[in-house]
C-alpha positions as CSV (number, residue, x, y, z in Angstrom):
1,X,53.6,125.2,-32.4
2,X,53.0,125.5,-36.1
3,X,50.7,123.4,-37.5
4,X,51.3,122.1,-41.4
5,X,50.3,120.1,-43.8
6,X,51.0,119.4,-47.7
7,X,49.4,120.1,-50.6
8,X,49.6,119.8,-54.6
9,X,50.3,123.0,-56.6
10,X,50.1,123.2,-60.6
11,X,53.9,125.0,-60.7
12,X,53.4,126.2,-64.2
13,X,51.3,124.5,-67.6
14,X,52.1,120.5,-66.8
15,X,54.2,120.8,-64.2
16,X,52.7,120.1,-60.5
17,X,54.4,119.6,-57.1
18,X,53.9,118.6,-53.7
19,X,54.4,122.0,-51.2
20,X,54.4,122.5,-47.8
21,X,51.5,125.0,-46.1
22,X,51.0,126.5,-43.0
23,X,47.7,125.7,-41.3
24,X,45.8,128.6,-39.2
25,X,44.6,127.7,-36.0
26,X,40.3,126.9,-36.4
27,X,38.4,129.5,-35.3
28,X,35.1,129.9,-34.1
29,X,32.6,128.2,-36.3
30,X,35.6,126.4,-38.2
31,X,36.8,122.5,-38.6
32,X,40.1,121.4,-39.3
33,X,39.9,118.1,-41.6
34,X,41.9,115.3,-42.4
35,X,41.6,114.7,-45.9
36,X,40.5,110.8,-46.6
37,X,40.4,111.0,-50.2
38,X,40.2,113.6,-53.2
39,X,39.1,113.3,-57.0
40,X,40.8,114.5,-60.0
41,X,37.8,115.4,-62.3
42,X,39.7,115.0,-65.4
43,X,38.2,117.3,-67.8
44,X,38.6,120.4,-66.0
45,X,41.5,119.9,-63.8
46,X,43.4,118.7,-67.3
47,X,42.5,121.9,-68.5
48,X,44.1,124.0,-65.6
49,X,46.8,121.6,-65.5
50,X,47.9,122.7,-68.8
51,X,47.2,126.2,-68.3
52,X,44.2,126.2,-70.9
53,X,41.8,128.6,-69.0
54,X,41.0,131.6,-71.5
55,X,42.2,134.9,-69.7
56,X,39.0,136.3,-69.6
57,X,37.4,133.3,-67.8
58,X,39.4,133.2,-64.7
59,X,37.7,134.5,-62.6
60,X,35.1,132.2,-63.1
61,X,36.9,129.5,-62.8
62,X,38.4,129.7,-59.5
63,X,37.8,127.2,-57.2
64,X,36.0,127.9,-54.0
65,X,39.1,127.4,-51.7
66,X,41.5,127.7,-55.0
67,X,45.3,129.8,-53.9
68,X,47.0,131.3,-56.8
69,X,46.0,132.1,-60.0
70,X,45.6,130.9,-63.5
71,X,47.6,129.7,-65.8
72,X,50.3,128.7,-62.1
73,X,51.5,128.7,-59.7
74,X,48.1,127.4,-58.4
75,X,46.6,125.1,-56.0
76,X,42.9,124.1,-57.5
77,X,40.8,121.4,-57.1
78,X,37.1,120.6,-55.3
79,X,36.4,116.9,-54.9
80,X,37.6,116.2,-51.2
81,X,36.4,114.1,-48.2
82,X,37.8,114.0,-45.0
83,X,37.2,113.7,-41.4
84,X,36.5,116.6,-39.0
85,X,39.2,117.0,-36.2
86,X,38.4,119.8,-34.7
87,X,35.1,121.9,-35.0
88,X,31.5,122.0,-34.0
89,X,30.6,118.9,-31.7
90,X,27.6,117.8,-34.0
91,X,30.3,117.6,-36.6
92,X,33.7,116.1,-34.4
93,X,34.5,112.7,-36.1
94,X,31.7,113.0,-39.2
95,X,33.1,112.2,-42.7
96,X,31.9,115.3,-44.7
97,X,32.5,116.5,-48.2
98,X,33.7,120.2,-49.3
99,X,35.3,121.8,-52.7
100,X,38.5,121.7,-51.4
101,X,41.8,121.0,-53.9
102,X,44.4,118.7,-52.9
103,X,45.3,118.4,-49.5
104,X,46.1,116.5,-46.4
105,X,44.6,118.7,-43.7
106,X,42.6,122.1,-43.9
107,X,40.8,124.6,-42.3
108,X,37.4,125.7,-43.6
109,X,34.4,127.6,-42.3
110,X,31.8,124.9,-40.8
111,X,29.8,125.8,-43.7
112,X,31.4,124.8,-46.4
113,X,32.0,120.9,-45.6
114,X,28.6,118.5,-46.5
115,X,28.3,115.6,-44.0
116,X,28.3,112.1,-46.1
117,X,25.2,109.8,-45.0
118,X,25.9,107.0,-43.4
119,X,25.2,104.9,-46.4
120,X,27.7,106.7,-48.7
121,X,31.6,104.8,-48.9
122,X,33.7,108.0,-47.8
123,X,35.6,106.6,-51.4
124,X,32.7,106.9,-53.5
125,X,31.7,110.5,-52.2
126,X,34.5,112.1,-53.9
127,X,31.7,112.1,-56.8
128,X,29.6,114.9,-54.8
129,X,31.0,117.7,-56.9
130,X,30.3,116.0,-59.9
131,X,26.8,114.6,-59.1
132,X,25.8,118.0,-58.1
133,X,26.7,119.3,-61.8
134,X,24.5,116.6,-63.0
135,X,21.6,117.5,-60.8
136,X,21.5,121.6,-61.7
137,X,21.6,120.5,-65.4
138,X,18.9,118.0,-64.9
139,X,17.1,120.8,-62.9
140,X,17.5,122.9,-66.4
141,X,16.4,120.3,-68.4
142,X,13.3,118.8,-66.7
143,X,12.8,116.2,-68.2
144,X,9.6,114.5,-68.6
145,X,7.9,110.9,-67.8
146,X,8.7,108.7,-70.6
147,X,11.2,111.0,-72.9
148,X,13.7,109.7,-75.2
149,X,17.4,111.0,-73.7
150,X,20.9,111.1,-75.2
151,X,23.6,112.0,-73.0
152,X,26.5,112.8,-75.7
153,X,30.0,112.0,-73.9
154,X,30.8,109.5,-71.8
155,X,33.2,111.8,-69.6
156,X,32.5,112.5,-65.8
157,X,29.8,114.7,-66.2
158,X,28.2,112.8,-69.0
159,X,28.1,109.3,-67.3
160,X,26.7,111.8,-63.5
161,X,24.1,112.5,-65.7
162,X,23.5,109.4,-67.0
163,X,23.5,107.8,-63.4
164,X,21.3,110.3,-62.0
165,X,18.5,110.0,-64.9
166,X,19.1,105.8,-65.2
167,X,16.0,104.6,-63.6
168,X,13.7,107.6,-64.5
169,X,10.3,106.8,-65.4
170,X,9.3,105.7,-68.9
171,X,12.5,107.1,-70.1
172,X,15.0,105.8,-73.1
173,X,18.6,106.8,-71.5
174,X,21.2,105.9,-73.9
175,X,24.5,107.1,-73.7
176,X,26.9,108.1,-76.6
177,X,30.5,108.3,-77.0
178,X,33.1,107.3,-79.3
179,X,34.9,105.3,-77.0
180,X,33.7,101.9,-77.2
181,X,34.5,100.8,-73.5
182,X,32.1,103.2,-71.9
183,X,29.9,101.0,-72.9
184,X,30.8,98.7,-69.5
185,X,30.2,101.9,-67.7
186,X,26.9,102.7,-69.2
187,X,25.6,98.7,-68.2
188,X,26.9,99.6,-64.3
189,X,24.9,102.3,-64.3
190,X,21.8,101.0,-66.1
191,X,21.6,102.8,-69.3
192,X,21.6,102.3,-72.8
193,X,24.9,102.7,-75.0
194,X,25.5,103.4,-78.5
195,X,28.4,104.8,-80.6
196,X,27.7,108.6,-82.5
197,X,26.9,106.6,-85.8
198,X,24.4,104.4,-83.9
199,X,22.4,106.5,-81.2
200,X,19.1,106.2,-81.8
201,X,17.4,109.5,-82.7
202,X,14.0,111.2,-82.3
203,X,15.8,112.6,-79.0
204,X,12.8,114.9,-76.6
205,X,16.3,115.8,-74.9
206,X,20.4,116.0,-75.1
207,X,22.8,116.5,-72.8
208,X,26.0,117.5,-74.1
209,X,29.3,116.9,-72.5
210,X,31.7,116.1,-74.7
211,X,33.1,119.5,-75.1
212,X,33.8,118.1,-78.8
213,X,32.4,120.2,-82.5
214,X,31.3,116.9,-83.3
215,X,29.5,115.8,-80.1
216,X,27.7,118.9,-80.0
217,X,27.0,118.8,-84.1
218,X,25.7,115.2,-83.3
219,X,23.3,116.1,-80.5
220,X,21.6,118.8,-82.7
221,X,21.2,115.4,-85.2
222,X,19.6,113.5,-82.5
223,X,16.7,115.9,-81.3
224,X,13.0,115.0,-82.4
225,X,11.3,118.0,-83.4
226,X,11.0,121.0,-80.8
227,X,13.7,119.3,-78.8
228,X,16.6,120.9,-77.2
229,X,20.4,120.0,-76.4
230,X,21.5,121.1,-72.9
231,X,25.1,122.1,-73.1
232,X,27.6,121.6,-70.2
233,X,30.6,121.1,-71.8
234,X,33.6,123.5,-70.8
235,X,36.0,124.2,-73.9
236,X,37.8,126.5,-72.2
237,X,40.0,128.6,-74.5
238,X,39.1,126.4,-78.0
239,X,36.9,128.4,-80.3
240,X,33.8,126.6,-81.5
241,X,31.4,125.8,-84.5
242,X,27.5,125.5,-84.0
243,X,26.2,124.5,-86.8
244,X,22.5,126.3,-86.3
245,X,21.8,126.1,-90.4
246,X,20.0,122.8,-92.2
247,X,17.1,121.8,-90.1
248,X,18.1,123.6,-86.9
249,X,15.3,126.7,-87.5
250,X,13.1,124.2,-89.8
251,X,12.6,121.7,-86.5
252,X,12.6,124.5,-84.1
253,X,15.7,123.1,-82.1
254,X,16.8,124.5,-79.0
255,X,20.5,125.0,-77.6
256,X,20.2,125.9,-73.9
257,X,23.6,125.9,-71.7
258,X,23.9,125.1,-67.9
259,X,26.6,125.5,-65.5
260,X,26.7,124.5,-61.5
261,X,27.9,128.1,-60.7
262,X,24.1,129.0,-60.1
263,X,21.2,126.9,-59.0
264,X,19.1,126.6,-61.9
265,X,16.2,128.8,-62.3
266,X,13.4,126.5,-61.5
267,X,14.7,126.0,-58.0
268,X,16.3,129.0,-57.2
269,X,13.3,130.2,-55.1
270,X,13.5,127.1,-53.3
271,X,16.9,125.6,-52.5
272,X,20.0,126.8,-52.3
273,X,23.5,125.4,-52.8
274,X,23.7,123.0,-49.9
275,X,20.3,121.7,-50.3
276,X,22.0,120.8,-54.2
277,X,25.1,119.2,-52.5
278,X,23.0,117.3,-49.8
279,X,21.0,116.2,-52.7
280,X,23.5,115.0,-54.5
281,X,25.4,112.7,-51.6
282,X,21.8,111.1,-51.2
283,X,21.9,109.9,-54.4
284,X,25.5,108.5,-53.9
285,X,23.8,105.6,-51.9
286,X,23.6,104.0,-55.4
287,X,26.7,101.8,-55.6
288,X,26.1,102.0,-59.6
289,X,28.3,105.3,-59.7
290,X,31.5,103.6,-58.2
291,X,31.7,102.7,-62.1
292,X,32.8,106.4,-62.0
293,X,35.6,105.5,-60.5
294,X,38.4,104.5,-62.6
295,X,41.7,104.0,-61.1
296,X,43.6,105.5,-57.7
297,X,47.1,106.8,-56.6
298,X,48.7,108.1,-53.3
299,X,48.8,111.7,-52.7
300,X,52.4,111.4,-52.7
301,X,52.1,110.4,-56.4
302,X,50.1,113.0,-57.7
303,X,52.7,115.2,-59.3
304,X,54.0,112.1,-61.8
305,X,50.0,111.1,-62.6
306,X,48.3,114.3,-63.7
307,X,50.3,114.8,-66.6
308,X,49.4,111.2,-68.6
309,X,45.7,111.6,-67.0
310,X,45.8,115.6,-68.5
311,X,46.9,114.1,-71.7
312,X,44.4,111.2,-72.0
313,X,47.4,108.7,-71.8
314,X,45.8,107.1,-68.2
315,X,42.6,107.2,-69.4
316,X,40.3,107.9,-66.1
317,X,36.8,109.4,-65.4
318,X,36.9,110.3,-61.9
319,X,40.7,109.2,-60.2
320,X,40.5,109.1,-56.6
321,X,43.6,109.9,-54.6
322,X,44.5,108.3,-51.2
323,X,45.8,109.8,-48.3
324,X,48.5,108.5,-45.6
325,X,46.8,108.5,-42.0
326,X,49.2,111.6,-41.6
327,X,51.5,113.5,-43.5
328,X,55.1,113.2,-42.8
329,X,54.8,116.7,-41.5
330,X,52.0,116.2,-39.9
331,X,53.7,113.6,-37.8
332,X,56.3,115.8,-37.1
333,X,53.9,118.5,-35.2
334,X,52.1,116.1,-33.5
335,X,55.8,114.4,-32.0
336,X,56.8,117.6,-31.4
337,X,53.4,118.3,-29.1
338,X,53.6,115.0,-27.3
């Protein structure tokens, strides 16, 4: 008998819906999972949700597990956990993480799902993905013992980063947004907060993530002499200003970018992707970054959410979806085989 589950497709630029898929049967050295919970990381999924990823970045932007293509009909997404049904017995039962999109039950190499420790809510490990990102760019950056940080954007990746580098020796971590209620956020995680008019300056380092002119044209303000501004913001098809004259050459600033899509250099002979992802659930323990999550839907309800949380009118860092213990046709299988 056929085995099926349901899954969320962007139909075309801000429309989604929920669609039935066929299942294969796991293989050898494959699990089937049952998706617990999935994330909507709101900057980029906005972006594909209304079909903003530049033609010649496609590619690049596909999801690991993605079906379809840019701008729709596509299924995308990559913050899941879920429980393993069916696979290897040293992972039968475990609550792992994998960059899967939105979806109550799939089938994945063995590979490609992350077991959660023990000490990690299966809730709050939606963040993996996200965490990750924050780890490769802090990998780029190195920062030092006692450096004074700005992490410009108080979006997903901008408050990862801030969680990950809250608690680092000797360091001022402030971070900067425009929006004065991340400042609650920033206090949950253990960092400083100030508005763009009011970050304190003389900056060693910046992490960008605002994927704003003015964010970026602020964290080239903030650097001390010789400093530099990692960038990780994705503007996807917008066209942007630098502004490299004034004192850019005369205080020998740098502007460096980073992106998760390669482990950065300066562990690249030494780790590899899952050693990154492991990483990064490790540092979940922390129950700081469940400031990260800001609100929560059924799956059922994705389709009428994503458009306010792709405009900005449900404001959201990370929105965790819920999943029914089975999908109606999920059910419907299983009667069937009883």
């Amino acid at each position: 008998m056929e085995r099926r589950a349901r899954a969320f497709w962007v139909r075309s630029p801000g429309e989604g819906e929920i669609r039935s898929v066929r299942l294969p049967e796991p293989g050898p050295g494959e699990v089937l999972v049952r998706t617990l919970h999935s994330g909507v990381s709101r900057g980029t999924e906005a972006l594909v949700f209304r079909g903003g990823v530049p033609a010649s970045q496609r590619d690049l932007m596909r999801a690991p597990f993605q079906d379809g293509s840019f701008p729709g009909p596509v299924k995308y997404g990559y913050l899941n956990v879920g429980v393993v049904e069916h696979g290897p017995g040293d992972l039968l039962g475990r609550t792992v993480f994998c960059l899967y999109p939105h979806q109550t039950r799939y089938v994945v190499p063995s590979g490609a799902v992350t077991p959660v420790p023990d000490g990690v809510p299966p809730e709050r490990a939606i963040l993996a993905g996200t965490v990750e990102t924050a780890v490769n760019a802090l990998w780029d950056a190195a920062p030092l013992v006692g450096d004074r940080i700005a992490v410009v954007g108080a979006g997903m990746v901008g408050c990862s980063v801030a969680g990950v580098l809250a608690g680092f020796p000797g360091a001022r971590v402030e971070l900067v947004d425009v929006d004065p209620s991340r400042a609650a956020v920033a206090e949950a995680l253990g960092v400083g907060f100030a508005s763009p008019e009011r970050a304190a300056g003389e900056c060693d380092l910046v992490v960008h993530t605002s994927a704003t002119e003015a964010g970026l044209a602020r964290s080239l303000e903030l650097l001390a002499p010789d400093g530099e501004v990692i960038e990780l913001s994705w503007y996807g098809d917008k066209p942007v200003r630098v502004p490299l004259g004034e004192f850019f050459h005369s205080r020998r600033l740098s502007l460096r970018g980073s992106q998760v899509g390669a482990v950065a250099p300066s562990r690249r002979a030494s780790r590899d992707f899952a050693d990154r992802l492991a990483l990064a659930l490790r540092l979940l323990a922390n129950p700081a970054f469940d400031a990260l999550i800001t609100g929560a839907s059924g799956f059922e309800e994705l389709p009428e959410v994503l458009p306010p949380l792709a405009s900005g009118e449900l404001p959201a860092l990370c929105h965790r979806i819920d999943y029914a213990t089975d999908s109606k046709e999920d059910v419907l299988v299983q009667r069937h085989r009883s």
